[in-house]
Structure formats: C-alpha cells, structure tokens
C-alpha positions as CSV (number, residue, x, y, z in Angstrom):
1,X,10.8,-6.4,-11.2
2,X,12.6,-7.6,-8.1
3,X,13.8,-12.0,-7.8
4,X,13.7,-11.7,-4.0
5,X,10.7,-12.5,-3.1
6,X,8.1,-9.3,-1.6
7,X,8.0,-11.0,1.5
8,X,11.7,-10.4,2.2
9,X,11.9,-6.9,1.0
10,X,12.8,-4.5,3.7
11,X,10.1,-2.2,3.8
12,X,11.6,0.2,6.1
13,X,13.6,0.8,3.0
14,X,11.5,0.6,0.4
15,X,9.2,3.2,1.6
16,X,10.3,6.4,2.9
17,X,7.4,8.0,5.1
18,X,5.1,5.8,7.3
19,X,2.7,7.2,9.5
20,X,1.5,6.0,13.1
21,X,-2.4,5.1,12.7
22,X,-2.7,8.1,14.6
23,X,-1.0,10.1,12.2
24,X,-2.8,8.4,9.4
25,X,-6.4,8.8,11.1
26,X,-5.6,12.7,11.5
27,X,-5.1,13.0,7.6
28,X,-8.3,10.7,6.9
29,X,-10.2,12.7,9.3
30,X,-10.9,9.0,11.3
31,X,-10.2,7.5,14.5
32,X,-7.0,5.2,15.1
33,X,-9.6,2.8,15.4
34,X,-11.1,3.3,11.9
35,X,-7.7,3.6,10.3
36,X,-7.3,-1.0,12.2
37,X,-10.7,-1.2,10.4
38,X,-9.3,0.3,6.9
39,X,-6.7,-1.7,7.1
40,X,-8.6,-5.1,8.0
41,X,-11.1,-4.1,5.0
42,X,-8.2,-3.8,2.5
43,X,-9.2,0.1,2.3
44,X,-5.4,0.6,2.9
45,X,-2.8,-1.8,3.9
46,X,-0.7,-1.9,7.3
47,X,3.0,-3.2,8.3
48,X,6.1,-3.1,11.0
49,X,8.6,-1.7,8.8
50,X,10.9,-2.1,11.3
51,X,11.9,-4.3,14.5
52,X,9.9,-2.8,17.3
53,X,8.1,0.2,15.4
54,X,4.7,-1.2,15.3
55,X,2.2,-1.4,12.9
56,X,2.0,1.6,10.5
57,X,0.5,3.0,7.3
58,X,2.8,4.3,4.5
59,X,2.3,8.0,3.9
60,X,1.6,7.9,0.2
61,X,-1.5,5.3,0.4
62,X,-3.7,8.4,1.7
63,X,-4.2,11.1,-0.7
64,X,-3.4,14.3,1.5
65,X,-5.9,16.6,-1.0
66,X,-9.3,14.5,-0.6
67,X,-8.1,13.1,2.9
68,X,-9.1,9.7,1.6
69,X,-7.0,6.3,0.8
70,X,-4.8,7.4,-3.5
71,X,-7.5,6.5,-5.6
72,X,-8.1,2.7,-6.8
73,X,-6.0,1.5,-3.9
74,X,-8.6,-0.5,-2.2
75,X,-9.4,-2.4,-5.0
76,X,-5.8,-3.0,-5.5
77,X,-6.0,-4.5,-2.0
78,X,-9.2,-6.5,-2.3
79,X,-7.6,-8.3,-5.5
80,X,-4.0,-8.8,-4.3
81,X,-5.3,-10.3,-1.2
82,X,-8.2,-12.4,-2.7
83,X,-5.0,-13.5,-5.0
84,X,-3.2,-14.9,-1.6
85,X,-0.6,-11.9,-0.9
86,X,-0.9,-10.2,2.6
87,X,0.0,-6.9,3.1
88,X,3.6,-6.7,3.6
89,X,3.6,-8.2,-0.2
90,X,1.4,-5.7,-1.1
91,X,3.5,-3.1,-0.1
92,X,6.4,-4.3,-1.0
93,X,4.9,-4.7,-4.4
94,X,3.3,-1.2,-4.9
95,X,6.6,0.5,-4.2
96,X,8.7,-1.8,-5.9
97,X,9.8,-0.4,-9.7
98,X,7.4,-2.4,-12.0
99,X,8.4,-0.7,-15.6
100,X,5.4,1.2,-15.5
101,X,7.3,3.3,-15.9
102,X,7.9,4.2,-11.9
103,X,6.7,2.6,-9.1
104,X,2.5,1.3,-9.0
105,X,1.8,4.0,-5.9
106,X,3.1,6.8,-8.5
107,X,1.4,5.1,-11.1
108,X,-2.0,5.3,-9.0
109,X,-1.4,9.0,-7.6
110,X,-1.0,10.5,-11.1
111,X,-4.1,8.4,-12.3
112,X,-2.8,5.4,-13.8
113,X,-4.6,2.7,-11.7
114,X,-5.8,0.3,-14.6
115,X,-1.6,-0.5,-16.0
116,X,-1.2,-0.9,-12.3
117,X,-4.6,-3.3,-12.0
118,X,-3.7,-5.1,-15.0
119,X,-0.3,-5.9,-13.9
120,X,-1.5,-7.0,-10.3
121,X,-3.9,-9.4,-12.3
122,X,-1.2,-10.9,-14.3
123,X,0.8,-11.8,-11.0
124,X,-2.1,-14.3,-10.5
125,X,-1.1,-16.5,-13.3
C-alpha cells in the first residue's frame, strides 16, 4: 500500500463518484435522514471530499442492484472504526490499491469481502 498516511489522502481524488445524501438515499430507497443515520451506524461511511462540498457518500459503497450498502461493507466499518480509524481513513483505505489484487471496494463488489476483512484485521497489529 500507500506511506502517506489515509488521513492525508485526497479523497476527492481517490474516488471518482460521490453522491449527495440525497442522491444516496434515492438509490437506498431512504430518507437523507436515514442515509446521517447509516453513516453514524457504520452501515456506510461519509466524508467532504473537497473544500466546501459537504458531507457525501461515495457512489460505489451502495450496491445499485439490491439498493442496499456493497455487501460486507458495514462490517468493514464496525471493525475499522472499533480499530480507531474514522471514516475518511476508511475511505481512503477501501479505495486505496491493497494487492488484492485491485482496490478492497472491487474486492467487496465482486464478492471477495473476507481477503478484504482479513487484511483490515491485520492493520490492527
């Protein structure tokens, strides 16, 4: 991986789409309200990828086919943050490359959520 540190990644960079918590509670069939409560439960994560944007949800979190948060990505959550990172970290970590081979959100769309829990684990240690 990365030597800067994921707190000073650029996640405007980093992640191409984001979606307003509008946007995001459209696709999750939610309010913009639910979406603040999604994100406070570690359900999915939030961030202002850029100076004045506002807090937003990256597009590729929510699985578009079952309108619900990619699969295994709350528990993702739940143990990064239990393991002291916040959610810009998190982020910043799930689209980083992590030899998985690709990136841990590709690894968890196409199903491959336990490399990507197992690695998350080791960053404990």
């Amino acid at each position: 991986m990365s030597e800067t540190p994921l707190a000073e990644h650029d996640l405007a960079v980093l992640v191409e789409d984001w979606l307003e918590w509008s946007e995001a509670a459209q696709l999750l069939g939610v309010t913009p309200a639910k979406v603040r409560t999604m994100i406070k439960e570690h359900q999915l994560a939030g961030a202002v990828p850029w100076p004045k944007a506002g807090q937003r949800v990256p597009a590729l979190l929510i699985d578009t086919e079952t309108g619900e948060p990619v699969k295994g990505l709350p528990g993702l959550l739940t143990m990064m943050h239990d393991n002291g990172y916040d959610d810009r970290e998190c982020i910043a970590w799930i689209f980083l490359d992590a030899d998985l081979p690709g990136r841990p959100i590709d690894a968890l769309r196409e199903n491959r959520g336990s490399e990507v829990k197992r690695r998350a684990q080791a960053m404990a240690f």
